[in-house]
Biopython code that builds the backbone (N, CA, C, O; Angstrom):
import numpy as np
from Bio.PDB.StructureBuilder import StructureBuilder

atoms = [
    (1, "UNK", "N", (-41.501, 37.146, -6.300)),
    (1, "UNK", "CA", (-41.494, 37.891, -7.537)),
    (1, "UNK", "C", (-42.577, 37.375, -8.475)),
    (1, "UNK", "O", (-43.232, 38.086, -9.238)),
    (2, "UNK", "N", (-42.676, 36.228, -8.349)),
    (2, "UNK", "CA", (-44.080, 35.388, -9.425)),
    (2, "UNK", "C", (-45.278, 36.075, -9.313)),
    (2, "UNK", "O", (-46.157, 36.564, -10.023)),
    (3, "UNK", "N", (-44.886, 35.879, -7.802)),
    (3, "UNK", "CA", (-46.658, 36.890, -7.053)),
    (3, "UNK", "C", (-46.863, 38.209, -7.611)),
    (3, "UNK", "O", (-47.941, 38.489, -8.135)),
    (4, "UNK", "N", (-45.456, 39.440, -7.504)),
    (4, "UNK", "CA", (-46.078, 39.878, -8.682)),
    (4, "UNK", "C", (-46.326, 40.059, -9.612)),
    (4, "UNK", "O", (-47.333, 40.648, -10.005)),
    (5, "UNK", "N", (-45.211, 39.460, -10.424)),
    (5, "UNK", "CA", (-45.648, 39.183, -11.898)),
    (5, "UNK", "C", (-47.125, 38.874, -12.517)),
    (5, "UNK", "O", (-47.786, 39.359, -13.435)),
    (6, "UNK", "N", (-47.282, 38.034, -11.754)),
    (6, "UNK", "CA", (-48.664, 37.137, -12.442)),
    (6, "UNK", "C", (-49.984, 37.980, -11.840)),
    (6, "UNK", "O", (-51.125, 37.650, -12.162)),
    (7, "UNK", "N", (-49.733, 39.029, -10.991)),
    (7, "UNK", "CA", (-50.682, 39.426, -10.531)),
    (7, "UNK", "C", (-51.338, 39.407, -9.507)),
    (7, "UNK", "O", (-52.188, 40.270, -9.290)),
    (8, "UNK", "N", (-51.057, 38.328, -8.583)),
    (8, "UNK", "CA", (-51.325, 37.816, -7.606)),
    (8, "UNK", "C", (-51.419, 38.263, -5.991)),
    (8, "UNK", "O", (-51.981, 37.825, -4.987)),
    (9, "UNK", "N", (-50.701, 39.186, -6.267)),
    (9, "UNK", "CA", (-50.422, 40.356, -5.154)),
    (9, "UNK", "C", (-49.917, 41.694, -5.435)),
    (9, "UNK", "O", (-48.905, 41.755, -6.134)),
    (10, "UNK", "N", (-50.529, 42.957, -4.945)),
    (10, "UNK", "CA", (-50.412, 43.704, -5.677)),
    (10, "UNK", "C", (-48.950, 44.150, -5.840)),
    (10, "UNK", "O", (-48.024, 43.573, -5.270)),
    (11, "UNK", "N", (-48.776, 45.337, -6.748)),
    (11, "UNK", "CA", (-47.468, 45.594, -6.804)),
    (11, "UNK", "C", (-47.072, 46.983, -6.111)),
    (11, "UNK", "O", (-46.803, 47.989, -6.767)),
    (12, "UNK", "N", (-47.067, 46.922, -4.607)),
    (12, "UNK", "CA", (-47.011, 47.722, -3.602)),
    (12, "UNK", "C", (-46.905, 47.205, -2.459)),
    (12, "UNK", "O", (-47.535, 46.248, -2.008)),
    (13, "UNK", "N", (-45.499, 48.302, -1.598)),
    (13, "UNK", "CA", (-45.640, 48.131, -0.425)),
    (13, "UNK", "C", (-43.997, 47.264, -0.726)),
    (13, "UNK", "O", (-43.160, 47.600, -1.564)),
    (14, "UNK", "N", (-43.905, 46.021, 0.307)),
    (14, "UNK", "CA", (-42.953, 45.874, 0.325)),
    (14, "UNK", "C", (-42.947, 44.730, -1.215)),
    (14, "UNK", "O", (-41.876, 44.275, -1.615)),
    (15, "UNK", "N", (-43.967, 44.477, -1.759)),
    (15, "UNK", "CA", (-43.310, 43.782, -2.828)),
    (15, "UNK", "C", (-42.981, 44.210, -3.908)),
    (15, "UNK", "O", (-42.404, 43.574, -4.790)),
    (16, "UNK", "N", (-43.423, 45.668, -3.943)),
    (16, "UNK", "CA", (-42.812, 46.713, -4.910)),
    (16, "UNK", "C", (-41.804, 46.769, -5.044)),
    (16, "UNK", "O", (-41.130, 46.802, -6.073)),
    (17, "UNK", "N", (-41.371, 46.800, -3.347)),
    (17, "UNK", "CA", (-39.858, 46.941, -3.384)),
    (17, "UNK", "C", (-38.799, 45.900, -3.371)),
    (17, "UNK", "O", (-37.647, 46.246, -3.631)),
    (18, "UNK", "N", (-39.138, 44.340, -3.026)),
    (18, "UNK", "CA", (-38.542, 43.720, -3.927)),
    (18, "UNK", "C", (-38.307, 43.146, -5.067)),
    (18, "UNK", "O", (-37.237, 42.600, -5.336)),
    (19, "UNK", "N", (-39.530, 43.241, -6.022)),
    (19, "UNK", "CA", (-39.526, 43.497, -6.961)),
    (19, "UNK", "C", (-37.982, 45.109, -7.437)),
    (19, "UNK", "O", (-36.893, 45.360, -7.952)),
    (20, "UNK", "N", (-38.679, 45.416, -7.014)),
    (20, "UNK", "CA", (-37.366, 46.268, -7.640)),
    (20, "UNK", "C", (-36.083, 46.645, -7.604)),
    (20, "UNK", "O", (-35.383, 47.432, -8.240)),
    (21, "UNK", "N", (-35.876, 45.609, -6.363)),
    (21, "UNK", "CA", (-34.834, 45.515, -5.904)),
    (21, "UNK", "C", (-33.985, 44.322, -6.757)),
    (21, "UNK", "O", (-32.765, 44.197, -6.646)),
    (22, "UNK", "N", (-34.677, 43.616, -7.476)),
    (22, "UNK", "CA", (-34.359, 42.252, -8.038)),
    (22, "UNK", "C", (-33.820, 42.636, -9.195)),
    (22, "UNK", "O", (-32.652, 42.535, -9.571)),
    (23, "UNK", "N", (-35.250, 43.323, -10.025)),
    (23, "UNK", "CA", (-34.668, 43.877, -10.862)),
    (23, "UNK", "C", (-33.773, 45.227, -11.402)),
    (23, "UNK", "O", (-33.605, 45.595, -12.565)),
    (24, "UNK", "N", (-33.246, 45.848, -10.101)),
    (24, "UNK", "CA", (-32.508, 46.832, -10.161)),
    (24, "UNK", "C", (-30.731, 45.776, -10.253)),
    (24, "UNK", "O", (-29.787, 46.200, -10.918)),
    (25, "UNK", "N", (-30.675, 44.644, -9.569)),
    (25, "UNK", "CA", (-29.763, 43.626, -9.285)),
    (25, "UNK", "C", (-29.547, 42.726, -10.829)),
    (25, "UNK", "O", (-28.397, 42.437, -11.159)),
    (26, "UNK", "N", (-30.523, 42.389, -11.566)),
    (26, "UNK", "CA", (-30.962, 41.430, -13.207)),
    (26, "UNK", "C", (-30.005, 42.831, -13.218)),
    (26, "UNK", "O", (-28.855, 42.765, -12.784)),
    (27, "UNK", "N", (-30.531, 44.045, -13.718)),
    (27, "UNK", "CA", (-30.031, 45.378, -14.725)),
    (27, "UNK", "C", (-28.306, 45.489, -14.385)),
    (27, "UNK", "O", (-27.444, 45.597, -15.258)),
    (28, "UNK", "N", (-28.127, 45.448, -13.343)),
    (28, "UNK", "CA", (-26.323, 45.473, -12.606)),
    (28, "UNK", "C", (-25.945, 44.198, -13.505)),
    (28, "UNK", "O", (-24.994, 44.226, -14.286)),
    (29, "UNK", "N", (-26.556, 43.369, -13.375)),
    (29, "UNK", "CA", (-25.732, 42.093, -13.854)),
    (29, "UNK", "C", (-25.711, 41.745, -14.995)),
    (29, "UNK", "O", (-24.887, 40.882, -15.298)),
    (30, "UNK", "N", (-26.628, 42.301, -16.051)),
    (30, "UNK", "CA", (-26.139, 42.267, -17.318)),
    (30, "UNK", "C", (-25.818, 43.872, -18.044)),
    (30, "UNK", "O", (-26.096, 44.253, -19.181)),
    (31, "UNK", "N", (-25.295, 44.440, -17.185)),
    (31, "UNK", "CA", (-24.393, 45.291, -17.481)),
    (31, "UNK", "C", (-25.614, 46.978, -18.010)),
    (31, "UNK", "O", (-25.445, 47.947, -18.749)),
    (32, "UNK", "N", (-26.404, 46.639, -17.387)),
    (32, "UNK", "CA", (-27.320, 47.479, -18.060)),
    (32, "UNK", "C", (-27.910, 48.469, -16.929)),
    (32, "UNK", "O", (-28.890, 49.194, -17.104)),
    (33, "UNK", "N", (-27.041, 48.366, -15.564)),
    (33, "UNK", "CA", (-27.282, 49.318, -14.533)),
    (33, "UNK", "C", (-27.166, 50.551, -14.618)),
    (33, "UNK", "O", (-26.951, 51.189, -15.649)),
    (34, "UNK", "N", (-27.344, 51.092, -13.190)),
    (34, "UNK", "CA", (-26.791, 52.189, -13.299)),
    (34, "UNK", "C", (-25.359, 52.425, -12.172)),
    (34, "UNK", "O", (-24.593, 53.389, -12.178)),
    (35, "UNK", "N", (-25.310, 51.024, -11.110)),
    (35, "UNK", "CA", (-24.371, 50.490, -10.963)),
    (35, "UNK", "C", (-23.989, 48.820, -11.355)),
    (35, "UNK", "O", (-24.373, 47.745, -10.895)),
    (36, "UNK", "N", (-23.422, 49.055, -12.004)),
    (36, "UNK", "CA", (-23.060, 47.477, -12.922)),
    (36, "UNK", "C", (-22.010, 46.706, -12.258)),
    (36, "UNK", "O", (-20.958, 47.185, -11.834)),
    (37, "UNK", "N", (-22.388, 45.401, -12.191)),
    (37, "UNK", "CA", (-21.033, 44.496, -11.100)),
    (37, "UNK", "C", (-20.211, 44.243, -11.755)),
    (37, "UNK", "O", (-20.425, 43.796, -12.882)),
    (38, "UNK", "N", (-18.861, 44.460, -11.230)),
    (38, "UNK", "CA", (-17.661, 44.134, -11.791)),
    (38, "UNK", "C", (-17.728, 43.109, -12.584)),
    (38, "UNK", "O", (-18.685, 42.335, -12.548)),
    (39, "UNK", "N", (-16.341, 42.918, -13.710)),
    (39, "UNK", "CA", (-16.373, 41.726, -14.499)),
    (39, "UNK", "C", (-14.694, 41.763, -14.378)),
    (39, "UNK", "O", (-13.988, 42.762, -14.237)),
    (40, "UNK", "N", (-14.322, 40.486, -14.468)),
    (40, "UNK", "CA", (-13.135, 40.046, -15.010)),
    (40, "UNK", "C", (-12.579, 40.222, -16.552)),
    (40, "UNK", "O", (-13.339, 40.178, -17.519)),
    (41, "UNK", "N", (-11.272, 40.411, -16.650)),
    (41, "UNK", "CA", (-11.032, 40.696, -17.620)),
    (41, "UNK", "C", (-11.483, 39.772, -19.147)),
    (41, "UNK", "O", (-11.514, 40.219, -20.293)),
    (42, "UNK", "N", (-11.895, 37.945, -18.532)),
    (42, "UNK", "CA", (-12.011, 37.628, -19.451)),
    (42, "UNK", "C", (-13.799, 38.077, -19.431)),
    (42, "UNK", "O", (-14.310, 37.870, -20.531)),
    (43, "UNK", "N", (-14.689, 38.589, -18.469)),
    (43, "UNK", "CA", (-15.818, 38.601, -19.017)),
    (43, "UNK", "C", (-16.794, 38.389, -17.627)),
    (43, "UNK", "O", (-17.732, 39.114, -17.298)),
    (44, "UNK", "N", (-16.361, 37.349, -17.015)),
    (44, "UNK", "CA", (-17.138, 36.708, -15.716)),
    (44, "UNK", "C", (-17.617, 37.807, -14.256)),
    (44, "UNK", "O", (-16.956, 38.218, -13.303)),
    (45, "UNK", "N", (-18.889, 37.976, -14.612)),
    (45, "UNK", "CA", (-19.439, 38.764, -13.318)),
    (45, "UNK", "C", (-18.226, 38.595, -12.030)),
    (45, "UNK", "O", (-17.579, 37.550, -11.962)),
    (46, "UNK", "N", (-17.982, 39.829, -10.947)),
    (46, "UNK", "CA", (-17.271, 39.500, -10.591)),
    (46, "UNK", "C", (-17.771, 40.419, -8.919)),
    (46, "UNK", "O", (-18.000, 41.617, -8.753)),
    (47, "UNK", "N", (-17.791, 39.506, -8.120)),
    (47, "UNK", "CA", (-18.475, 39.991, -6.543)),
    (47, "UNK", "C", (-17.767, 40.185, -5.848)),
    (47, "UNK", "O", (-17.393, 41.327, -5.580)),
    (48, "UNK", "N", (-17.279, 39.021, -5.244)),
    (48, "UNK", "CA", (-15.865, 39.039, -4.259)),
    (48, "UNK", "C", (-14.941, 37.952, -4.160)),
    (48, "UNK", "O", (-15.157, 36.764, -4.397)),
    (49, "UNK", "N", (-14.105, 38.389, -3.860)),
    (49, "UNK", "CA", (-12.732, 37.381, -4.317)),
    (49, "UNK", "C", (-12.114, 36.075, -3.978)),
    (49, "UNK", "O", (-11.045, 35.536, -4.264)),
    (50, "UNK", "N", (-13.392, 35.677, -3.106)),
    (50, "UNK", "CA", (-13.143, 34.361, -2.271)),
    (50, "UNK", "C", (-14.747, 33.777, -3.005)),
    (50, "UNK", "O", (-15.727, 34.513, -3.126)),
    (51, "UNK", "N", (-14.708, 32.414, -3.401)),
    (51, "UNK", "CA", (-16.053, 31.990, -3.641)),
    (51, "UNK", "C", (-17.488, 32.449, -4.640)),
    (51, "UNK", "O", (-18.678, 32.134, -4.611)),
    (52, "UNK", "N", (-16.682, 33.313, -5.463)),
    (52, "UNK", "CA", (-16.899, 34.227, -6.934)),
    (52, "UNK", "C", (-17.960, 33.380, -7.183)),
    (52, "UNK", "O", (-19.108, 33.777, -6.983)),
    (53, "UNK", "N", (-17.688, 32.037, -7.677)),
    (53, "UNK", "CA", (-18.765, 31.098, -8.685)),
    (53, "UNK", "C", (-19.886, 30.689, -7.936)),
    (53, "UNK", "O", (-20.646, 29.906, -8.506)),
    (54, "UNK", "N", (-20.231, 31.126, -6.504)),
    (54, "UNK", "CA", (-21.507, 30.911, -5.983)),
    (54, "UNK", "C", (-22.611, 31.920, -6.122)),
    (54, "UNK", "O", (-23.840, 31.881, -6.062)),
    (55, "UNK", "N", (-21.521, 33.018, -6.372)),
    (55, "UNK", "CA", (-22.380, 34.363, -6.522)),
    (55, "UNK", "C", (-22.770, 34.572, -8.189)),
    (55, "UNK", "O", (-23.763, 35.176, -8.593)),
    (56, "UNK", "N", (-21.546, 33.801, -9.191)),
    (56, "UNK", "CA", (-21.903, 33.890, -10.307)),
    (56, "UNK", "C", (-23.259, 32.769, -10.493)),
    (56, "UNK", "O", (-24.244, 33.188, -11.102)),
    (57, "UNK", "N", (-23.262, 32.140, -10.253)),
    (57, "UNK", "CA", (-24.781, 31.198, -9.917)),
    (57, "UNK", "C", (-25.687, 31.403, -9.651)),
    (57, "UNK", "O", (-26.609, 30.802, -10.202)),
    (58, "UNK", "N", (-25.872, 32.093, -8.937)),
    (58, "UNK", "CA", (-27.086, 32.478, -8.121)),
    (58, "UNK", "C", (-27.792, 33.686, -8.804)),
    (58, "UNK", "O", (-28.995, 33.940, -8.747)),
    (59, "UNK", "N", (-26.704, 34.475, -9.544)),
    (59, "UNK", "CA", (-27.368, 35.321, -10.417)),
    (59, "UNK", "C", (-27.747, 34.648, -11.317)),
    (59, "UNK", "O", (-28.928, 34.333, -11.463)),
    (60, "UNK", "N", (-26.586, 34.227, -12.263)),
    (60, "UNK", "CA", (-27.279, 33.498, -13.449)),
    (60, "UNK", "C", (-28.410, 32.519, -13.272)),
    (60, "UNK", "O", (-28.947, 32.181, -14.327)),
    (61, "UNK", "N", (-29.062, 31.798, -11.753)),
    (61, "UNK", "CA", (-30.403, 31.391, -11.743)),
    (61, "UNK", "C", (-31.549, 32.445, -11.716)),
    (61, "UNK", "O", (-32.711, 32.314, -12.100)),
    (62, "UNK", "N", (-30.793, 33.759, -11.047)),
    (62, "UNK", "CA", (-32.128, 34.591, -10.762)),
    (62, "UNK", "C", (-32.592, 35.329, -12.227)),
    (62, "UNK", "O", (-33.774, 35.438, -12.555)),
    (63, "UNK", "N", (-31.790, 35.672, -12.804)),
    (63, "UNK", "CA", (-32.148, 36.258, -14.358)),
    (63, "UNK", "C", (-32.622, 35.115, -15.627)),
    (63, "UNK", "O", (-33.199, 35.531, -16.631)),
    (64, "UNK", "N", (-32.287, 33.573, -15.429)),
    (64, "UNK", "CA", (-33.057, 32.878, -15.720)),
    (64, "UNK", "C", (-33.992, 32.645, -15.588)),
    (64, "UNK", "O", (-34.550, 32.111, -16.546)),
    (65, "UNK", "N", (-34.769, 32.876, -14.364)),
    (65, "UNK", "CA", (-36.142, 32.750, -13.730)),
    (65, "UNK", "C", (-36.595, 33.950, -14.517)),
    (65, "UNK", "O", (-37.419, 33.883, -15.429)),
    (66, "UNK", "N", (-36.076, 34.921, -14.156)),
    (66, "UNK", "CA", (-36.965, 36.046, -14.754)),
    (66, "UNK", "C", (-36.694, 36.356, -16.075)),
    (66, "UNK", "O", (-37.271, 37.317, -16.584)),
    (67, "UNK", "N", (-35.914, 35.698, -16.704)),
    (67, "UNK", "CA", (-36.594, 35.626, -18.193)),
    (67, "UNK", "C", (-37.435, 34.933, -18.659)),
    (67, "UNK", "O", (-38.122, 35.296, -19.614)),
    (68, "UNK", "N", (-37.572, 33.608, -17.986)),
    (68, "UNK", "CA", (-38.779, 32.959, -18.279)),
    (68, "UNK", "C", (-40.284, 33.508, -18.190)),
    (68, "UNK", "O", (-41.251, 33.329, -18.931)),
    (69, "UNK", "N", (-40.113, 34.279, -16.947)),
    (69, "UNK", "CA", (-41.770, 34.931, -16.492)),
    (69, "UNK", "C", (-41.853, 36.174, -17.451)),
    (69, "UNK", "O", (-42.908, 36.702, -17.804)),
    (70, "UNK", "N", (-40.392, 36.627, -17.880)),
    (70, "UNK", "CA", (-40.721, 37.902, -18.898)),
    (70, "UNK", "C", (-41.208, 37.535, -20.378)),
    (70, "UNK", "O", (-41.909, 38.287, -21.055)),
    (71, "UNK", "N", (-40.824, 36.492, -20.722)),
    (71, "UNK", "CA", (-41.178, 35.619, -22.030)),
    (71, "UNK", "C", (-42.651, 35.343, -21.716)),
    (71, "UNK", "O", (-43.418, 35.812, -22.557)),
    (72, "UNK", "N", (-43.213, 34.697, -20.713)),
    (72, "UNK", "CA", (-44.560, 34.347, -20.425)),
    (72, "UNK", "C", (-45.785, 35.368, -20.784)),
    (72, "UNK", "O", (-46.932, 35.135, -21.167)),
    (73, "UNK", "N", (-44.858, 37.013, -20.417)),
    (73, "UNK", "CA", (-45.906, 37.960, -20.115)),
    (73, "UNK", "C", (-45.658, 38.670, -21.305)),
    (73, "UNK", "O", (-46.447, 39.582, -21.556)),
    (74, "UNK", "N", (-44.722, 38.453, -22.108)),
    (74, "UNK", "CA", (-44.246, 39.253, -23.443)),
    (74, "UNK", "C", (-43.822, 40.424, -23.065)),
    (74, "UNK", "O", (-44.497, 41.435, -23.261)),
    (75, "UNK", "N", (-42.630, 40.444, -22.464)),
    (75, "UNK", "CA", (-42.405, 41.541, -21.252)),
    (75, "UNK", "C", (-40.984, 41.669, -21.445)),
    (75, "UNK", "O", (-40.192, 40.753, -21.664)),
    (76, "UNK", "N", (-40.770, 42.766, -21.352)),
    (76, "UNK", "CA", (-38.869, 43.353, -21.194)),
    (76, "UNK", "C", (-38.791, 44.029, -20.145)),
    (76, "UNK", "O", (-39.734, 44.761, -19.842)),
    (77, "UNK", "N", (-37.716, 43.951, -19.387)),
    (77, "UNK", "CA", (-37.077, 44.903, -18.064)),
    (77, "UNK", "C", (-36.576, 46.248, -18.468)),
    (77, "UNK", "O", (-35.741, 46.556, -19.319)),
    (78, "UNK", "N", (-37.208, 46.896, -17.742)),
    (78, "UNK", "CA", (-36.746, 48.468, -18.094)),
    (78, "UNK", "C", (-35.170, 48.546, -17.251)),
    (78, "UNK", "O", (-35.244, 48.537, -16.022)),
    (79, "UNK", "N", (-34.107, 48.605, -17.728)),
    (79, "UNK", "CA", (-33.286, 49.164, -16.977)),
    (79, "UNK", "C", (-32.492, 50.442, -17.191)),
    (79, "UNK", "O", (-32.696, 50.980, -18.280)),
    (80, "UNK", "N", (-31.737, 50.964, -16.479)),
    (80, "UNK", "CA", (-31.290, 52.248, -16.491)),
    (80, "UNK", "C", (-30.552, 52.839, -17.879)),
    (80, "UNK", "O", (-30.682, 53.935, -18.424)),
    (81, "UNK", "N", (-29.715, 51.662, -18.240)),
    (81, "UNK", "CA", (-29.049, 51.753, -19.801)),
    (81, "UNK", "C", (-29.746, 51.291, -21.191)),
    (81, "UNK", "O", (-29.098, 51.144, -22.228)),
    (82, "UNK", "N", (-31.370, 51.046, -21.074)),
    (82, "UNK", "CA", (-31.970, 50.502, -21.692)),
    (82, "UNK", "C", (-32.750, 49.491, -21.930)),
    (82, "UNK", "O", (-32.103, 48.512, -21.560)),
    (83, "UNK", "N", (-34.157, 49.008, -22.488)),
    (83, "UNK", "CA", (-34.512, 48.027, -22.091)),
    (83, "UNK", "C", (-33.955, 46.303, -22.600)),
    (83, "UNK", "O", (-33.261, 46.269, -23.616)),
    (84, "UNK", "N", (-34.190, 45.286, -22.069)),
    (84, "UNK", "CA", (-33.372, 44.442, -21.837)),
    (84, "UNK", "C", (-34.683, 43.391, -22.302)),
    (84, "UNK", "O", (-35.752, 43.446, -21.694)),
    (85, "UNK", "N", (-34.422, 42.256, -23.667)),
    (85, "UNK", "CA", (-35.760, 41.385, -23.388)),
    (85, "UNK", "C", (-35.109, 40.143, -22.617)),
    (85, "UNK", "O", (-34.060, 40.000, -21.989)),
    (86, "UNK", "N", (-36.165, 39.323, -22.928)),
    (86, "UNK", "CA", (-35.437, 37.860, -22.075)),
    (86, "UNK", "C", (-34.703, 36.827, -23.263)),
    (86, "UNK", "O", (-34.483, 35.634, -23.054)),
    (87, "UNK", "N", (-34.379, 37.540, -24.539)),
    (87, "UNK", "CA", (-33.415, 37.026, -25.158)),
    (87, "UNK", "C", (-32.230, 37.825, -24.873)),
    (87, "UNK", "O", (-31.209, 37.138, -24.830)),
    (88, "UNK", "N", (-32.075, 38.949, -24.686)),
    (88, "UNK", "CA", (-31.160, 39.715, -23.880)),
    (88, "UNK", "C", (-30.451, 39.245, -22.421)),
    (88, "UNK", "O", (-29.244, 39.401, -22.231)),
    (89, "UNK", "N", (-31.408, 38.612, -21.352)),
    (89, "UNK", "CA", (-31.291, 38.239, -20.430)),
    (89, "UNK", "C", (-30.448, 36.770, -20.618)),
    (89, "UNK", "O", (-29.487, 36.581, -19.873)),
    (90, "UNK", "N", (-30.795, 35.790, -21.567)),
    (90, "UNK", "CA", (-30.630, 34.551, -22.148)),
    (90, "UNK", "C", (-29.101, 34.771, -22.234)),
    (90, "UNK", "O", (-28.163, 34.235, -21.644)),
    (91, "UNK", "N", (-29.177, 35.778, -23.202)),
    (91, "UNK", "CA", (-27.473, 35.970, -23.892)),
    (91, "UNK", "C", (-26.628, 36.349, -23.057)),
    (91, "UNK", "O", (-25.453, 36.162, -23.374)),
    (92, "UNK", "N", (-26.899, 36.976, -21.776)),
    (92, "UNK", "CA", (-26.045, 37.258, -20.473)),
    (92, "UNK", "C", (-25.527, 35.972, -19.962)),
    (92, "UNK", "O", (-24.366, 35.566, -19.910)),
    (93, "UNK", "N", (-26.617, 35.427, -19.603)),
    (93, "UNK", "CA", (-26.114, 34.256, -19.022)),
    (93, "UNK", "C", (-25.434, 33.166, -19.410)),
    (93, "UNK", "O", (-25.065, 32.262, -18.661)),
    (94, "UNK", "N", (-25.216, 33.257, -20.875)),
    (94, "UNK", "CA", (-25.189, 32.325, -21.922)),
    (94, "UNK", "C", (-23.067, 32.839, -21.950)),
    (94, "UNK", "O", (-22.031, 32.278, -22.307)),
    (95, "UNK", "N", (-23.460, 34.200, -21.330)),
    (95, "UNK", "CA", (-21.691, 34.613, -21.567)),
    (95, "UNK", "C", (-21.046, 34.300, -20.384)),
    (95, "UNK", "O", (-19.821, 34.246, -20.269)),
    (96, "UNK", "N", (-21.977, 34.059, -19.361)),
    (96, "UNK", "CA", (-21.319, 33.820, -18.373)),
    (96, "UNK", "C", (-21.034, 32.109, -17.653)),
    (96, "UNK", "O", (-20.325, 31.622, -16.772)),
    (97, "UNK", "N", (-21.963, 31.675, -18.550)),
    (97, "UNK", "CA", (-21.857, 30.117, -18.459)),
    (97, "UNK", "C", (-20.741, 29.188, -19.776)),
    (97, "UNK", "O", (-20.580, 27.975, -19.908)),
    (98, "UNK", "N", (-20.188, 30.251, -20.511)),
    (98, "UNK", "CA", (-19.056, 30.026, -21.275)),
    (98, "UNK", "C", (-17.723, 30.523, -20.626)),
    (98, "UNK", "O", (-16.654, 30.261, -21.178)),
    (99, "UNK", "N", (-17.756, 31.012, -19.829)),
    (99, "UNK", "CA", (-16.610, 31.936, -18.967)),
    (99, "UNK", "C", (-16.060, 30.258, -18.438)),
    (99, "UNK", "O", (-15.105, 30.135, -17.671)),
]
sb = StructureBuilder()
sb.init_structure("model")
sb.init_model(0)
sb.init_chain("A")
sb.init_seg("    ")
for serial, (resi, resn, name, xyz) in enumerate(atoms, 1):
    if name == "N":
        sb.init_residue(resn, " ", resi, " ")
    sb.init_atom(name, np.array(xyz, "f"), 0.0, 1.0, " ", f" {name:<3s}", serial, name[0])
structure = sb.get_structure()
């Protein structure tokens, strides 16, 4: 994803598509999809019902990463419910690391 961020490779082909696959996954997870991942009633992203907090992790690293590179580039994620900056992204994770 750096690669394309920064430019480094173009943004086509298959890195288009994970690129957008990543961030179609960031937009689900802070609720800003157009399919959004379950949450628990108190709040906590919610995947599957055995081993929840590995999956809550792994997101909350991947939308950390990419708020950092979105802050770098002065950049917001377009997602389906609206755009999202990386203080937006921050505050997701920030709810889910209080859960």
């Amino acid at each position: 994803m750096q690669l394309v961020l920064e430019g480094k490779v173009k943004n086509s082909g298959k890195w288009e598509e994970y690129k957008r696959h990543a961030e179609e996954f960031i937009c689900a997870c802070i609720q800003k999809g157009s399919n959004n991942v379950n949450r628990t009633p108190g709040g906590l992203i919610w995947f599957l019902p055995w081993n929840n907090v590995q999956y809550v992790a792994t997101a909350t690293l991947a939308t950390t990463v990419y708020s950092i590179y979105l802050e770098a580039k002065h950049a917001s994620l377009n997602c389906p419910a609206g755009s999202a900056t990386p203080s937006d992204l921050i505050a997701s994770i920030k709810s889910q690391v209080s859960q």
